[in-house]
C-alpha positions in Angstrom: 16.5 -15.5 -29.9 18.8 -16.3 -27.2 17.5 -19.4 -24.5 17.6 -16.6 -21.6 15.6 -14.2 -24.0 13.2 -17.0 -24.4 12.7 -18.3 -20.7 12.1 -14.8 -19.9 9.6 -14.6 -22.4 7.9 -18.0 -21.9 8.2 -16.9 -18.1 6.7 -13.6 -19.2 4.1 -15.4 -20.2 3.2 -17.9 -17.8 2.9 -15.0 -15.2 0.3 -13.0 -17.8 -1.4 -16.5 -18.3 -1.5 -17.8 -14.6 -2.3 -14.0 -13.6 -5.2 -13.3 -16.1 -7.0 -16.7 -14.9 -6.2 -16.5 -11.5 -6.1 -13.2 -10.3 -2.6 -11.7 -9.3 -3.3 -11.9 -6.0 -4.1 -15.7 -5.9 -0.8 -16.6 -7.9 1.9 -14.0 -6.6 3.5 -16.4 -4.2 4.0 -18.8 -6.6 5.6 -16.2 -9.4 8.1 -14.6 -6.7 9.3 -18.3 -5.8 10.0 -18.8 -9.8 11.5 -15.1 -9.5 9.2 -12.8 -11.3 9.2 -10.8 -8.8 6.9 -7.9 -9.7 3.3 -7.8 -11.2 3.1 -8.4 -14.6 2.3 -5.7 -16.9 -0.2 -5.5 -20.4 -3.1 -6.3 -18.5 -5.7 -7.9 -21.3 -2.9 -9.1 -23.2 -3.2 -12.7 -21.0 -6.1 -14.3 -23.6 -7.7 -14.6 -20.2 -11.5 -13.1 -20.5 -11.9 -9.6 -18.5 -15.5 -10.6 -17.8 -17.6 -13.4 -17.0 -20.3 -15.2 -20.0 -22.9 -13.3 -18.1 -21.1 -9.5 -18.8 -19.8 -9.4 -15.0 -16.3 -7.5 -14.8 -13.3 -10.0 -13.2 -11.2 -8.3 -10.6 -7.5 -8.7 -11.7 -6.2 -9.1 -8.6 -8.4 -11.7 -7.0 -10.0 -13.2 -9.9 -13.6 -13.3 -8.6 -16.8 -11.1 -10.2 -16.9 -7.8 -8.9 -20.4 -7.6 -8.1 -22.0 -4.1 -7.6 -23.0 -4.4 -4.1 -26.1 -2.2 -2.3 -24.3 0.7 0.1 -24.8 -0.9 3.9 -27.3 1.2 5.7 -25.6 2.5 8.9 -26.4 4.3 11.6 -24.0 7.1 13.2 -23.4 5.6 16.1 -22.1 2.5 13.6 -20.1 4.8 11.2 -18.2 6.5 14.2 -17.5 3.0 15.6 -16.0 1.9 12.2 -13.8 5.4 11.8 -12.4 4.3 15.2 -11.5 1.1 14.2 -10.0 2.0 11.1 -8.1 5.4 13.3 -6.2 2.1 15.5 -5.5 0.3 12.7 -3.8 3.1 10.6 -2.2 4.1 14.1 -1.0 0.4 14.5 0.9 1.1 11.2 2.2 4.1 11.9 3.7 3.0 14.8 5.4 -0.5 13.4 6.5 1.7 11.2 4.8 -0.1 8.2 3.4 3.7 7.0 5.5 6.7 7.4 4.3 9.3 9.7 3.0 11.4 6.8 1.2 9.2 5.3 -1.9 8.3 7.8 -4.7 9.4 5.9 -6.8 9.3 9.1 -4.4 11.7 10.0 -3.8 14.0 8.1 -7.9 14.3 7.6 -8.0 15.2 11.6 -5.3 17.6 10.7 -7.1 18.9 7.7 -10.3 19.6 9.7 -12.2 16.7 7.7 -13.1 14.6 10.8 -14.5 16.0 13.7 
């Protein structure tokens, strides 16, 4: 094995390691500055446990429990407020230009007939 076959492995590696105990999201600053660049792939294959001692699943990304959570009791008036928020914040995008025209789900669910 050649010494660039094997950094890229042991880099490999580290990234499946680091990502597995950390979360991907927690360590992907520090595995773009050490240039691997995109998330690593093999998910399971880290040696890092997929859920906690007590049986609660690990989220991959952010490596905290993901806890099932009780649905938030809302009223409509409170639902309507949060679809509005979520409309200027998909619009905000749109018009950076950080989501393509097409793409606003908000959108394209007015356009559908979905939202009212």
């Amino acid at each position: 094995m050649s010494a660039f076959s094997s950094s890229l492995l042991s880099a490999v590696t580290l990234a499946l390691t680091l990502s597995g105990y950390l979360g991907y999201g927690n360590v992907a600053g520090f595995l773009f500055q050490k240039g691997v660049v995109s998330a690593p792939t093999g998910s399971g294959t880290s040696g890092a446990p997929m859920t906690t001692a007590t049986g609660l699943p690990i989220d991959p990304i952010t490596g905290t429990t993901m806890e099932e959570h009780e649905p938030i009791a809302m009223t409509d008036e409170e639902k309507e407020q949060e679809a509005e928020k979520l409309f200027v914040l998909f619009d905000r995008l749109e018009k950076t230009g950080a989501l393509p025209p097409g793409r606003n789900p908000i959108r394209r669910a007015m356009q559908g007939g979905k939202l009212g």
